[in-house]
N, CA, C and O atoms as a Tinker XYZ file with bonds, in Angstrom:
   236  protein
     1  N     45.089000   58.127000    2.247000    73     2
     2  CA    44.357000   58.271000    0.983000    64     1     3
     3  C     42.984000   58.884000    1.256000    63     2     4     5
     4  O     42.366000   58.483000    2.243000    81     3
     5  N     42.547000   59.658000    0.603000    73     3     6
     6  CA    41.287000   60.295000    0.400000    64     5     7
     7  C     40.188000   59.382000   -0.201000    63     6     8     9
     8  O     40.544000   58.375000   -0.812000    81     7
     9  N     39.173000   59.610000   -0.095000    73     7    10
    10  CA    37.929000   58.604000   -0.379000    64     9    11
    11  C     38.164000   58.492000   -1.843000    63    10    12    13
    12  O     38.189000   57.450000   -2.498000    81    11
    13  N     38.394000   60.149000   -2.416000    73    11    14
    14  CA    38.350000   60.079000   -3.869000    64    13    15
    15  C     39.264000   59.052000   -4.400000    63    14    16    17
    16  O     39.009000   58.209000   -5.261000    81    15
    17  N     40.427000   59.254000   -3.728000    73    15    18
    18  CA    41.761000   58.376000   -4.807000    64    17    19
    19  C     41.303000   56.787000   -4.525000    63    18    20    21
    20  O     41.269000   56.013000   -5.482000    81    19
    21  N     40.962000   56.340000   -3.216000    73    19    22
    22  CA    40.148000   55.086000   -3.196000    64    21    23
    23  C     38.906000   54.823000   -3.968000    63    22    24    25
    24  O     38.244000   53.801000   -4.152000    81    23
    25  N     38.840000   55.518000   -4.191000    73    23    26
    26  CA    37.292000   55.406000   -5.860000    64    25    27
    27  C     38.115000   55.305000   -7.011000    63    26    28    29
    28  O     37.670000   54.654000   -7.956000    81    27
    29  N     39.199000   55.812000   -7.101000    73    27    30
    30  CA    39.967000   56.080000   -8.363000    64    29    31
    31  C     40.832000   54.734000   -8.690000    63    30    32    33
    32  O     41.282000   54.409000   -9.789000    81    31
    33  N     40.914000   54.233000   -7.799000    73    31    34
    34  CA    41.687000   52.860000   -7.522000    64    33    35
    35  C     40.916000   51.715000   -7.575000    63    34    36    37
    36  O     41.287000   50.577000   -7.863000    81    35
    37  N     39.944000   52.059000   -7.309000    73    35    38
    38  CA    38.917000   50.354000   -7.226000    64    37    39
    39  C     38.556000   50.690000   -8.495000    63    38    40    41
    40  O     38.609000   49.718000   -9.249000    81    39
    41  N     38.145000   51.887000   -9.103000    73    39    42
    42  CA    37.568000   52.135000  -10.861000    64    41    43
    43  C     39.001000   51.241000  -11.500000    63    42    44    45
    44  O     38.919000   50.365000  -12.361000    81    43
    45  N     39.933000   51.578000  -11.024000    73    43    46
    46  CA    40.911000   50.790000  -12.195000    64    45    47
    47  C     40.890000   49.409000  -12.198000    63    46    48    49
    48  O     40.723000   48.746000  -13.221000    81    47
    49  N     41.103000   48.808000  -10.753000    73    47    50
    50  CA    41.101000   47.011000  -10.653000    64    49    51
    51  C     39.764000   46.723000  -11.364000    63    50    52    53
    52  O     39.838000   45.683000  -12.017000    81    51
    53  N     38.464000   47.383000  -11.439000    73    51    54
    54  CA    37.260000   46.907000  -12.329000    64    53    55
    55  C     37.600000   46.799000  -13.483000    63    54    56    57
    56  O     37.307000   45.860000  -14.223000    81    55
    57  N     38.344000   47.882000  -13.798000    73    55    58
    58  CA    38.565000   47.997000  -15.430000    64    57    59
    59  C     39.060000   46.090000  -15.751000    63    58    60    61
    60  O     38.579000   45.042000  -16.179000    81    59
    61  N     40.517000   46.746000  -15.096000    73    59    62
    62  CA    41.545000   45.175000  -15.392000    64    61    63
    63  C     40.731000   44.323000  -15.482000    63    62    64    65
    64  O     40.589000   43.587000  -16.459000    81    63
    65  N     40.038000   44.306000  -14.398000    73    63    66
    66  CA    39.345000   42.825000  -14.911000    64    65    67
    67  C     38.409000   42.649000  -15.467000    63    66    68    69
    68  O     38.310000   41.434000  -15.638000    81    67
    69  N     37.480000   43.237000  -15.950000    73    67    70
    70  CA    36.683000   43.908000  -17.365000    64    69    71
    71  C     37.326000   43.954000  -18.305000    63    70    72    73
    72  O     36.661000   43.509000  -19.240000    81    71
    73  N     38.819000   44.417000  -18.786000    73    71    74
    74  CA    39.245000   44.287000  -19.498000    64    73    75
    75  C     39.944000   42.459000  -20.063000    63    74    76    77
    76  O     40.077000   42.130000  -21.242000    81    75
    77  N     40.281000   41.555000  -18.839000    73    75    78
    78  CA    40.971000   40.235000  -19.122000    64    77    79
    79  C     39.761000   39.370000  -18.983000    63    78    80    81
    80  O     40.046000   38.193000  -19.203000    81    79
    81  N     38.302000   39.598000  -18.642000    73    79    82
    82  CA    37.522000   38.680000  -18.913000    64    81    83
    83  C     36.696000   39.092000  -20.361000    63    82    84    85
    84  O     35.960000   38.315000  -20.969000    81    83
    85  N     36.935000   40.210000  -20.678000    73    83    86
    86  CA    36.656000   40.648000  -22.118000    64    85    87
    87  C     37.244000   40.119000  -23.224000    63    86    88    89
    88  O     36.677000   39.667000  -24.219000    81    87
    89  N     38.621000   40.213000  -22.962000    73    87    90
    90  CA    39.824000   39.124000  -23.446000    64    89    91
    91  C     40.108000   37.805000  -23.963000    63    90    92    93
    92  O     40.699000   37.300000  -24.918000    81    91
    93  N     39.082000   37.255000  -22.387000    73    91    94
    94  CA    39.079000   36.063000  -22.567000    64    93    95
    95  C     37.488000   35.494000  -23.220000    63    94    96    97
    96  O     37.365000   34.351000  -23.660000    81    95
    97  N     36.784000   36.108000  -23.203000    73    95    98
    98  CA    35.585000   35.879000  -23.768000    64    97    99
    99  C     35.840000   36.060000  -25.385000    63    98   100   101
   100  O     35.540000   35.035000  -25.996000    81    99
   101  N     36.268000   37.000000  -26.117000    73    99   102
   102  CA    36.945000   37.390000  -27.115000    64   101   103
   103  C     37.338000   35.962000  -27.586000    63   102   104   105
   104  O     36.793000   35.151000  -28.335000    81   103
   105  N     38.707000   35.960000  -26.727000    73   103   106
   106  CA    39.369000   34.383000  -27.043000    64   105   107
   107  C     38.846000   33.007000  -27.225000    63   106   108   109
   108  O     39.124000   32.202000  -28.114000    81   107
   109  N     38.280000   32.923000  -26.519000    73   107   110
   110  CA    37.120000   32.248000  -26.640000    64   109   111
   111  C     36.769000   31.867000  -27.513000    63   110   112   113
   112  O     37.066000   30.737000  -27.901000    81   111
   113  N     35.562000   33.137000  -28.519000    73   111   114
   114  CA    34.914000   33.086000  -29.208000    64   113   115
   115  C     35.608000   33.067000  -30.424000    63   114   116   117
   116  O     35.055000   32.510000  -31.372000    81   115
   117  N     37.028000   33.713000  -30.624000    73   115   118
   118  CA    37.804000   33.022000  -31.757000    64   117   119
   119  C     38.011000   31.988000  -32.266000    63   118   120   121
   120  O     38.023000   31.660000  -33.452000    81   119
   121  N     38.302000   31.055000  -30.722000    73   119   122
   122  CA    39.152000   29.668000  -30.657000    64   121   123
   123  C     38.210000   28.602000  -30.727000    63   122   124   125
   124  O     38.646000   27.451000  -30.705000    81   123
   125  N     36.522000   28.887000  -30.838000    73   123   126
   126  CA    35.320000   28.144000  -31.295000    64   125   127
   127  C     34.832000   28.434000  -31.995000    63   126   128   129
   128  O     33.741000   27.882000  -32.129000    81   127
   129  N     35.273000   29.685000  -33.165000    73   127   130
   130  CA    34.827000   29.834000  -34.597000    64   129   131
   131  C     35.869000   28.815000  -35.423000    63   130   132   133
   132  O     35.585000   27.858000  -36.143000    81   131
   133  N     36.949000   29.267000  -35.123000    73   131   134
   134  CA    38.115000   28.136000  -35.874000    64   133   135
   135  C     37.951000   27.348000  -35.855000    63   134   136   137
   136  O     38.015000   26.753000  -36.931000    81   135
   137  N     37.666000   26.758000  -34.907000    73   135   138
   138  CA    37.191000   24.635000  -34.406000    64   137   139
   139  C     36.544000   24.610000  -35.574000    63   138   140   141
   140  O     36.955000   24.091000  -36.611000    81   139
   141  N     35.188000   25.360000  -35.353000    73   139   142
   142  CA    34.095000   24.923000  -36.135000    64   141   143
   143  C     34.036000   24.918000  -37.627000    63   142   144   145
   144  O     33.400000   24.159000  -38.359000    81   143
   145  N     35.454000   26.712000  -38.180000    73   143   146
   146  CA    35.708000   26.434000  -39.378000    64   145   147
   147  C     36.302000   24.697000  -40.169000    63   146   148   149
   148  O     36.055000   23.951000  -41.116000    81   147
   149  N     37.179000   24.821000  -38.998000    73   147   150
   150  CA    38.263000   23.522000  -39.255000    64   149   151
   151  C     37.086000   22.382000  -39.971000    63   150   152   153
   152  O     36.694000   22.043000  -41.088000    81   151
   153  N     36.828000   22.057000  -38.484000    73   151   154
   154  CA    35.258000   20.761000  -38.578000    64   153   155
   155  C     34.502000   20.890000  -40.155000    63   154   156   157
   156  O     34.561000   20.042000  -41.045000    81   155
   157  N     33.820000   22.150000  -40.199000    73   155   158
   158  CA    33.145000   22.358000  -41.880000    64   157   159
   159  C     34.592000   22.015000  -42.303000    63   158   160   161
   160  O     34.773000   20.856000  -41.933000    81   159
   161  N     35.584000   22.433000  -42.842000    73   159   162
   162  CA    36.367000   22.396000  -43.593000    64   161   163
   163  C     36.904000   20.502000  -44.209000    63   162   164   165
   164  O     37.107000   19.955000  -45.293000    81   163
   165  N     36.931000   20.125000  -42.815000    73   163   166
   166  CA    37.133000   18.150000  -42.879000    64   165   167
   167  C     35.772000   17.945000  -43.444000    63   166   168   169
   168  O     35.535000   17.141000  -44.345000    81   167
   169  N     34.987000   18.625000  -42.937000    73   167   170
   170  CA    33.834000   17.543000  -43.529000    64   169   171
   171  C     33.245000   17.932000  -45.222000    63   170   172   173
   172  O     32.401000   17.419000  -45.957000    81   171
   173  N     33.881000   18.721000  -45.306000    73   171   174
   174  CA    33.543000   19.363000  -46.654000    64   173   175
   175  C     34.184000   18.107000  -47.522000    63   174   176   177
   176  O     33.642000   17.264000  -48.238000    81   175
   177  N     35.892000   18.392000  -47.072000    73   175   178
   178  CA    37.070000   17.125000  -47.941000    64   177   179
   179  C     36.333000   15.880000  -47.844000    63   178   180   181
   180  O     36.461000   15.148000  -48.826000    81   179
   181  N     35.558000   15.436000  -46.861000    73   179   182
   182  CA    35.466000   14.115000  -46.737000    64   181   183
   183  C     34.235000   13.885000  -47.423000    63   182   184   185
   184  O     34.078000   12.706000  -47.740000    81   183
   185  N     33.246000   14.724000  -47.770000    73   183   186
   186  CA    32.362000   14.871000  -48.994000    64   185   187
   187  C     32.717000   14.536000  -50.454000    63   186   188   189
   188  O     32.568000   13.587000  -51.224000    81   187
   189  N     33.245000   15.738000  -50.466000    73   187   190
   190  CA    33.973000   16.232000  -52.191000    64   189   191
   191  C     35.287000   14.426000  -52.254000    63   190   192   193
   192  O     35.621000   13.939000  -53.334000    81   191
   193  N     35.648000   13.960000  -51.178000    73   191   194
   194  CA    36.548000   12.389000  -52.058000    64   193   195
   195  C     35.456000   11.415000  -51.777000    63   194   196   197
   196  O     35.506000   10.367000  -52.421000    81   195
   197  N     34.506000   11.567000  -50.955000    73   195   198
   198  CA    33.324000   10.259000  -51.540000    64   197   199
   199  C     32.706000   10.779000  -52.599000    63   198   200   201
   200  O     32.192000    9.833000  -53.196000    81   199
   201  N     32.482000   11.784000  -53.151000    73   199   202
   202  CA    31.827000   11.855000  -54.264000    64   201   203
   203  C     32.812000   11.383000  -55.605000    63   202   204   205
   204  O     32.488000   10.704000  -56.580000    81   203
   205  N     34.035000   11.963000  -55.295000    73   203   206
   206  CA    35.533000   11.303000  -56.129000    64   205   207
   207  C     34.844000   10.553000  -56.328000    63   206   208   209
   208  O     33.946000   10.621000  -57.168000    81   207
   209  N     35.189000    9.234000  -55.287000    73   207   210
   210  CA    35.344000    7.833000  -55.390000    64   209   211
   211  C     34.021000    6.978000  -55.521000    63   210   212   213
   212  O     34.054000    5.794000  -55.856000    81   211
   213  N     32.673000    7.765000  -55.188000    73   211   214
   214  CA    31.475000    7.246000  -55.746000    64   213   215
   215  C     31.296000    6.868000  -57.086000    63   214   216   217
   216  O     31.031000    5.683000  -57.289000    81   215
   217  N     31.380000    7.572000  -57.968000    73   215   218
   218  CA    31.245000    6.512000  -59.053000    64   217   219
   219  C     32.187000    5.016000  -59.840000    63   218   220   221
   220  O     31.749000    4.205000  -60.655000    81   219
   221  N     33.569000    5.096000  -59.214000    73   219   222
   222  CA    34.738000    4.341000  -59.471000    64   221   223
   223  C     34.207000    3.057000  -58.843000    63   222   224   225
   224  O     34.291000    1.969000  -59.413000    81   223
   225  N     33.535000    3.271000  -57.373000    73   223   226
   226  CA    33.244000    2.333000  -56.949000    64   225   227
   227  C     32.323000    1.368000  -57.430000    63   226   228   229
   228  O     32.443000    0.150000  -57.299000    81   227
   229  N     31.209000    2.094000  -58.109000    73   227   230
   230  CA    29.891000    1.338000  -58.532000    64   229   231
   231  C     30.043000    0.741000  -60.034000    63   230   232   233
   232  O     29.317000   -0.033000  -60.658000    81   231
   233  N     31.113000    1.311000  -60.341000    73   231   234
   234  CA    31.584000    0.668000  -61.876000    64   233   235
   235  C     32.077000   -0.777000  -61.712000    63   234   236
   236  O     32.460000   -1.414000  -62.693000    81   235
């Protein structure tokens, strides 16, 4: 192999893995927006039925 095609070859394994820690950072940052939607989302429900059941109670 020539120096060049050994430059041409280590440029690609950088990529790959530039590309699967990009991936996974990505993933990541999906899979801890959702959590967090989820989380607001329970705590929203668990608002909106104590407010339900707030006044039933005090009657």
């Amino acid at each position: 192999m020539t120096e060049e095609e050994l430059m041409q070859s280590g440029e690609m394994k950088g990529l790959g893995w530039r590309l699967a820690i990009g991936f996974g950072v990505f993933a990541l940052m999906v899979g801890s927006l959702n959590l967090a939607y989820e989380n607001k989302n329970d705590r929203l429900q668990a608002i909106a039925a104590d407010r339900l059941q707030g006044p039933s109670d005090a009657e």
